[in-house]
Phi, psi and omega in degrees: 000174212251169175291166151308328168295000154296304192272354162231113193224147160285100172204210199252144149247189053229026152193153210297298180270359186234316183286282185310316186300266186318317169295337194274321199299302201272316173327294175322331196283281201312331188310293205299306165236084160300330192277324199311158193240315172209154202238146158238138152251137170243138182242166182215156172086223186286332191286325181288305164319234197282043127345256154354270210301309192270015148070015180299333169265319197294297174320266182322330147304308179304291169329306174289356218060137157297337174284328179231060163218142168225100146261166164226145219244075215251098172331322195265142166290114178266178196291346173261356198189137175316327185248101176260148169241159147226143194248096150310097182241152190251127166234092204032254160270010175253145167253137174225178204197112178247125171282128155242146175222108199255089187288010169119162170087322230083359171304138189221117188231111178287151178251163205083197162317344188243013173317142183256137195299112150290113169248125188254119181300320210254198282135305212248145192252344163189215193276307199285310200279004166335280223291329156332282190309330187301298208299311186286338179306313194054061179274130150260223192262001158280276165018287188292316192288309185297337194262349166259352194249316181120158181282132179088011165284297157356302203276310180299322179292329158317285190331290168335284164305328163301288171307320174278020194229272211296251256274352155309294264233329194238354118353308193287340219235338176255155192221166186096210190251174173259133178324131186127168182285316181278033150050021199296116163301151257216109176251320175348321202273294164310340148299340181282314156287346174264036172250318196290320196285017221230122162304324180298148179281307163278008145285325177283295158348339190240325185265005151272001165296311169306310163306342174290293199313309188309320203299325189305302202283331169260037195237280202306297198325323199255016144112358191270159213269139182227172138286146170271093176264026028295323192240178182291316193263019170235030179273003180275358184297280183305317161313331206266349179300301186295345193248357136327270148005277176302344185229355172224340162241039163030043177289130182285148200296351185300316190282348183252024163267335196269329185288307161330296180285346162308282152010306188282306188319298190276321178310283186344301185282356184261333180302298215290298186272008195205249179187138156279330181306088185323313138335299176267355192212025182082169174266025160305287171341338192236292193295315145329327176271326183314307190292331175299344210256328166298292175314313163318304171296333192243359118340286157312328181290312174254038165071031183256152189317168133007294171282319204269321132004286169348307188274309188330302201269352181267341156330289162278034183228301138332336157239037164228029172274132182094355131347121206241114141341014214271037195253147218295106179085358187072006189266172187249141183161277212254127350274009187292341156283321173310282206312323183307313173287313166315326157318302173274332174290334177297320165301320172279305173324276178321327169273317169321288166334291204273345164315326212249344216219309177314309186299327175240017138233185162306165153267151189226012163204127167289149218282359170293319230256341186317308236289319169300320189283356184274310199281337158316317193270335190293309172328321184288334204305134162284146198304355197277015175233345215243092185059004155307314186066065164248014187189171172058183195335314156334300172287320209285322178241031171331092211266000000 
């Protein structure tokens, strides 16, 4: 497995793979060639359907210049990955021509020769050989994260956790509406006051967890820097668990570095054996992995063993299977800010759940076997589910 700083990654949205992916694609490009006088880009697949609405041209123009980029918009799926790109650079009479594939996450992988060298931090293939090295090691999961990762992994999870506490925090602080033709009002801020005005405790309680996720999900939605928690458009799950964590049961942040590389632990193995990408597996693939990686953590918060970790996150990975992609127009917005609050509460539930359900039976499915059946079924997904916006909601709200 990859380091976690794959998978948290600091960037811009509003998605991960259609925004951050293509950005990270043409720096390299331009990287490559400083001499070019001019670029075509062809997007394809999932890149091509909602393009647009994910701002996938806006980005790449930017980088490149606008004056010297022609993209297009190519009806056809290339063969390895949903999100295909190809880079045409003109350099006086010579032309090169590159294939990309922005596999989630931000994640970026050139074909060919220019492929990018995946280096696995980790050793270990899934959850059971974890929690093995871990059990004879006499590791936890920090533990375990800091002795593979390495000196400045610490510094980086501050980092991390500092960025995802700032897109709460300034999230919390804006009104109006969010950028695009469906015109979505800003909710956050007001959900945030009716939870300080709401006496009930657990009804105030849920609905400012809830205001986190938003402030976090229209922080991405309006283009602005979030962490991939795997992705940009499930980045609002975990930040909003941890600044809970942080502002009302005052876990101090040295210890919510550790829930974080926990967090990291369970993203990784869903990275490794299944897909974070929406494109390829639903938004099971994205949101679904945000609540498993939220339940892990706030597991940890609450002090449960290994196996009750386990249960948590496989919980919350297992009751988002089959999770559909569907966003309205292509904007990360419409069902895509909802699903972010539903999710951390689905997250806390599920570590509650398994504290409590654990101590009196065995768990009969392990969080491996979740992880397959999630990329099975993402395999099954007809493609009209899976970020194209040929269905589901999507169709339904044909702008």
């Amino acid at each position: 497995m990859e380091s976690i700083k794959e998978l948290l990654k600091i960037g811009v949205g509003p998605s991960s793979s259609h925004t951050y992916g293509p950005k990270r694609a043409a720096l390299k490009i331009a990287f490559l060639h400083p001499k070019a006088i001019r670029y075509e880009v062809f997007l394809y697949g999932s890149l091509s359907l909602t393009g647009k609405g994910h701002l996938t041209d806006a980005i790449i123009e930017e980088v490149l210049g606008k004056e010297n980029v022609t993209i297009h918009f190519e009806a056809t799926t290339l063969e390895k990955h949903a999100n295909g790109m190809k880079f045409v650079v003109y350099e006086d009479k010579e032309a090169f021509e590159y294939v990309v594939y922005s596999i989630g996450g931000g994640t970026i992988l050139f074909d060919g020769q220019h492929e990018e060298t995946i280096i696995n931090t980790y050793p270990h293939q899934n959850l059971g050989e974890v929690i093995k090295y871990m059990e004879e090691n006499a590791m936890t999961f920090y533990d375990y994260v800091c002795f593979f990762e390495g000196e400045g992994i610490e510094e980086y999870l501050y980092q991390v956790l500092d960025s995802m506490f700032q897109g709460v925090e300034e999230g919390l602080k804006e009104v109006g509406e969010l950028p695009g033709s469906l015109r979505l009002k800003r909710v956050a801020r007001s959900l945030h006051q009716q939870a300080m005005n709401t006496r009930n405790q657990s009804e105030r309680e849920r609905l400012l967890i809830s205001s986190y996720a938003y402030a976090v999900s229209e922080q991405n939605a309006s283009g602005n820097t979030i962490v991939t928690a795997p992705t940009c458009g499930a980045s609002g799950v975990l930040p909003a668990i941890l600044y809970y964590c942080y502002k009302q049961l005052e876990i101090p942040e040295s210890d919510l570095i550790k829930a974080l590389a926990v967090a990291g632990v369970f993203g990784n193995v869903i990275k490794k054996n299944a897909t974070i990408s929406g494109a390829q597996g639903g938004c099971q693939a994205e949101i679904g992995s945000a609540c498993a990686m939220a339940a892990a953590s706030y597991g940890w918060i609450l002090e449960l063993n290994n196996s009750l970790i386990e249960y948590a996150a496989e919980m919350g990975l297992e009751h988002n299977l089959g999770l559909t992609c569907d966003p309205v127009g292509g904007y990360v917005q419409i069902p895509c800010i909802e699903r972010n609050g539903f999710a951390a509460l689905r997250a806390m539930d599920a570590a509650m759940y398994a504290k409590q359900l654990g101590y009196l039976r065995e768990n009969k499915v392990s969080f491996d076997a979740v992880v397959r059946v999630m990329n099975e079924t993402g395999k099954d997904l007809n493609s009209a589910y899976k970020e194209t916006s040929l269905g589901g909601l999507a169709k339904e709200f044909e702008l």
